[in-house]
C-alpha positions as CSV (number, residue, x, y, z in Angstrom):
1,X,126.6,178.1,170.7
2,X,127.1,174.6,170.0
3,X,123.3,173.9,170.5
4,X,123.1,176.6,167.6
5,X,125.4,175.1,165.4
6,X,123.6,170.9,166.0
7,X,120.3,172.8,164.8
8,X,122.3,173.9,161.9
9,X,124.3,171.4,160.8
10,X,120.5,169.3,161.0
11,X,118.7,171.7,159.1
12,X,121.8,171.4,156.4
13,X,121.2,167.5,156.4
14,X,117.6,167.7,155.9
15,X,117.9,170.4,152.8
16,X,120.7,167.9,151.3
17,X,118.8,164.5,151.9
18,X,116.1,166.8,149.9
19,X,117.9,168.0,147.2
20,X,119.3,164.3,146.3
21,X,116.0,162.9,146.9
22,X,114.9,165.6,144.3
23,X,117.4,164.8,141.7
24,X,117.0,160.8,141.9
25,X,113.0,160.7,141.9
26,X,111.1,158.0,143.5
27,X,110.9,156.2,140.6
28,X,114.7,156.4,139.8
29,X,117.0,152.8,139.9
30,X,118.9,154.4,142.6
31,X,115.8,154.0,145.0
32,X,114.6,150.4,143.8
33,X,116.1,148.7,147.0
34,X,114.6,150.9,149.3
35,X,111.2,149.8,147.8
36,X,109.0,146.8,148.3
37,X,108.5,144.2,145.2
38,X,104.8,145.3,143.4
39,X,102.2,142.9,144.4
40,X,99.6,142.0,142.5
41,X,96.9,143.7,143.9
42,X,98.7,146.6,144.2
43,X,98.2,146.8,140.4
44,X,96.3,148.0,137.5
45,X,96.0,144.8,135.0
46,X,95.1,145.1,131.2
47,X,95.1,143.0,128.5
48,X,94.4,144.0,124.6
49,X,94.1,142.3,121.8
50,X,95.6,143.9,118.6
51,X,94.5,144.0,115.4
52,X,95.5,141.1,113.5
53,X,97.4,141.2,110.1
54,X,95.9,139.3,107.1
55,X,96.8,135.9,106.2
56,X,98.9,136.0,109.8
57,X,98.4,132.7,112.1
58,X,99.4,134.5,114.9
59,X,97.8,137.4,117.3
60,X,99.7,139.9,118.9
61,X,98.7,141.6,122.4
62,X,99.7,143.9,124.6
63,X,99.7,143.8,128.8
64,X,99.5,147.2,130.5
65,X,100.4,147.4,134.3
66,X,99.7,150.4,136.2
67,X,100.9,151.3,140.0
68,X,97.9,151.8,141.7
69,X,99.6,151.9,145.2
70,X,100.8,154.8,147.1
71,X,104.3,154.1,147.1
72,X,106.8,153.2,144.4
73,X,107.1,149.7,144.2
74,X,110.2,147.3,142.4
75,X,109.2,145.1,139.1
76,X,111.6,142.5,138.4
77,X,111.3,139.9,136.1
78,X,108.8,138.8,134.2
79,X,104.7,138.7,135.0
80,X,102.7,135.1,134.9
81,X,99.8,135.0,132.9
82,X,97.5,132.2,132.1
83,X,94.7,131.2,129.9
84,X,92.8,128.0,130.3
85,X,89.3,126.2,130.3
86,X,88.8,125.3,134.3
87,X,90.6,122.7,135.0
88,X,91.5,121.7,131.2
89,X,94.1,122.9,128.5
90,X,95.9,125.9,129.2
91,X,98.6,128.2,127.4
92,X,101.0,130.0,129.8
93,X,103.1,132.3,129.1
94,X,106.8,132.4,128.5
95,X,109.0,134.8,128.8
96,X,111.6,135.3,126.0
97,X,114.7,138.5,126.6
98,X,116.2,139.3,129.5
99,X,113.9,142.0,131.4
100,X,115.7,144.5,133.4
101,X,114.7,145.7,136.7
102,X,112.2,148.4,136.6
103,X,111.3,151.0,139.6
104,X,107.6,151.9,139.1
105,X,106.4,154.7,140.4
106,X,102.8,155.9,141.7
107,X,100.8,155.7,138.8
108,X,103.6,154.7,136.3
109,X,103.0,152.1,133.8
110,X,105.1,149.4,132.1
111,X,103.7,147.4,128.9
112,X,104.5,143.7,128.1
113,X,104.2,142.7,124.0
114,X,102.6,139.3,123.4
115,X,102.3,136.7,120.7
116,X,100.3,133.8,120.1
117,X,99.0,131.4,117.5
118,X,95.3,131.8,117.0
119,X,94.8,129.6,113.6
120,X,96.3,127.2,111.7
121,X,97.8,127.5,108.0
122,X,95.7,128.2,104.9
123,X,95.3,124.7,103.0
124,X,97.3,124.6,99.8
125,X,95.8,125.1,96.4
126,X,96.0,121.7,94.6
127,X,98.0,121.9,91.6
128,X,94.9,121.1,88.8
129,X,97.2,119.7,86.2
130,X,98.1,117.0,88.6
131,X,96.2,113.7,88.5
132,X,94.3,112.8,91.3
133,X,93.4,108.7,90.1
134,X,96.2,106.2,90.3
135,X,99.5,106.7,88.2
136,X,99.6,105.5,84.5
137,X,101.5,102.7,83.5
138,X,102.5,100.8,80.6
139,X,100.5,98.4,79.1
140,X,102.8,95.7,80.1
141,X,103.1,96.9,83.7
142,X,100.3,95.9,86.1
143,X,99.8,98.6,89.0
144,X,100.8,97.4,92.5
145,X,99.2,97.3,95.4
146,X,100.7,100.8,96.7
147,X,99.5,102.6,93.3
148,X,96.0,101.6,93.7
149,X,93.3,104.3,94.8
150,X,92.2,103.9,98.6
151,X,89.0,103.4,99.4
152,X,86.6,104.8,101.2
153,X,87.7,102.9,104.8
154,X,91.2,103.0,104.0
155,X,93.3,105.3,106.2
156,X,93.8,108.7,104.7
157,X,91.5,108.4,101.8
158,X,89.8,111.0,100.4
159,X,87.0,110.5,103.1
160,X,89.1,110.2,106.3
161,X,89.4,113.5,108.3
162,X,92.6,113.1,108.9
163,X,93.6,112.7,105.0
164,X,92.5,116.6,104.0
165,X,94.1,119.8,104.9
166,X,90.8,121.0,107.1
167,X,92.4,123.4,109.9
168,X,92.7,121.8,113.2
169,X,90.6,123.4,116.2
170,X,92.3,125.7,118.5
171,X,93.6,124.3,122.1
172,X,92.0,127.2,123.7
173,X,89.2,130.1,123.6
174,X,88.7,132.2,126.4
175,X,88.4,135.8,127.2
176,X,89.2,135.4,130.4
177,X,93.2,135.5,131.7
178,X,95.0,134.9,135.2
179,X,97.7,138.0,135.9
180,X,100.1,137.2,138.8
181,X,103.0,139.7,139.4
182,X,106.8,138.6,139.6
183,X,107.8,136.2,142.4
184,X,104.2,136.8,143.8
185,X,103.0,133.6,145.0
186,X,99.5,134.7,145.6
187,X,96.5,132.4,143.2
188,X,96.9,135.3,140.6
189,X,93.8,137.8,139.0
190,X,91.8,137.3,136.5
191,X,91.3,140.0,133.5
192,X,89.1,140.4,130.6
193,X,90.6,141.0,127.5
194,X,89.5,143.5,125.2
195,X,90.1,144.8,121.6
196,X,91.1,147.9,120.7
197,X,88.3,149.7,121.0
198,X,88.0,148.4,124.4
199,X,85.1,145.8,124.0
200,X,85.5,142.5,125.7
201,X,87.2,140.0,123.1
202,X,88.1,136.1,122.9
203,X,91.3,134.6,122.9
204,X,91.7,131.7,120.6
205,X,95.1,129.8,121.4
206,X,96.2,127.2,119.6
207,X,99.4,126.1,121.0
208,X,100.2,125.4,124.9
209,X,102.3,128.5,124.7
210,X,101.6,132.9,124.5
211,X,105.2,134.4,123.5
212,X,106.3,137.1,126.4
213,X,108.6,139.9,125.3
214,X,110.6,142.3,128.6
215,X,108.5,144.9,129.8
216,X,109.0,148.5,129.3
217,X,107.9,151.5,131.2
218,X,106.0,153.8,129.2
219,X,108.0,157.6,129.6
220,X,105.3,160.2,131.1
């Protein structure tokens, strides 16, 4: 009899622990300590470049992470990524929000908006009503020595580079980037980015510094 009633008082354990584990899901917040911290390996990297908006300087992005791994796995915090020329410049990004703690399931993805400067300003339109030769003066006033035209060797004359409103270069072109997960300190991944369409595309950075907003885990 009281072998009888172990056996039952088991089986009623086991159906409970499988209701709960029912209600909560795998991928719930409930269960995120009972799972391991996703590795990079153990996911799906991709990184696409948006369209960009006219007249904009900057280049938005978008990184998709997909649990590849046969288990449920914690993401906390925000991913690494990294563009650069070998051992040259390189623009890292930089997190910006507080990300919350997200329990990714098998096969769930989380997206990570990104923003970057890929040109410089438009040069201004010079105003033509305004006189480009030295300033007029009386005819009883001699013009100085700052009111005098530079020449052609002077700095920022009209031949220097550095005098005109040409657009700089960017720091960085690349269409290659390193993905390491949070707190993974493995030598990271590298992806190719790609446009919409999903064709391989360039980055062009032009600061030392890609804008990172919190991830979000897309709903199924």
């Amino acid at each position: 009899m009281r072998r009888r009633s172990l056996v039952a008082a088991t089986a009623a354990l086991t159906l409970t622990v499988t209701l709960v584990l029912g209600l909560v899901g795998c991928g719930s917040p409930r269960m995120m300590p009972l799972h391991a911290a996703c590795t990079t390996k153990g996911l799906h990297w991709k990184l696409t470049l948006l369209k960009k908006k006219p007249d904009s300087t900057h280049r938005d992005a978008q990184l998709s992470i997909a649990n590849k791994g046969p288990e449920p796995c914690a993401f906390r915090g925000f991913p690494r990524l990294e563009v650069h020329i070998g051992k040259g410049p390189s623009s890292d990004a930089k997190g910006r929000g507080r990300p919350l703690p997200i329990d990714l399931p098998r096969g769930g993805t989380l997206t990570t908006p990104l923003r970057y400067r890929d040109s410089d300003p438009a040069p201004r339109p010079t105003d033509p009503n305004k006189p480009n030769g030295p300033h007029k003066h009386n005819g009883s006033h001699k013009p100085n020595e700052s009111s005098k035209p530079h020449g052609p060797n002077k700095p920022h004359g009209p031949n220097k580079p550095n005098g005109s409103n040409e657009p700089h270069s960017c720091l960085i072109s690349n269409g290659t980037a390193w993905v390491t997960a949070p707190h993974d300190r493995g030598h990271g991944q590298p992806i190719r980015a790609q446009d919409e369409a999903g064709k391989p595309a360039q980055m062009n950075i032009c600061e030392d510094t890609i804008w990172m907003s919190p991830p979000k885990e897309i709903a199924e």
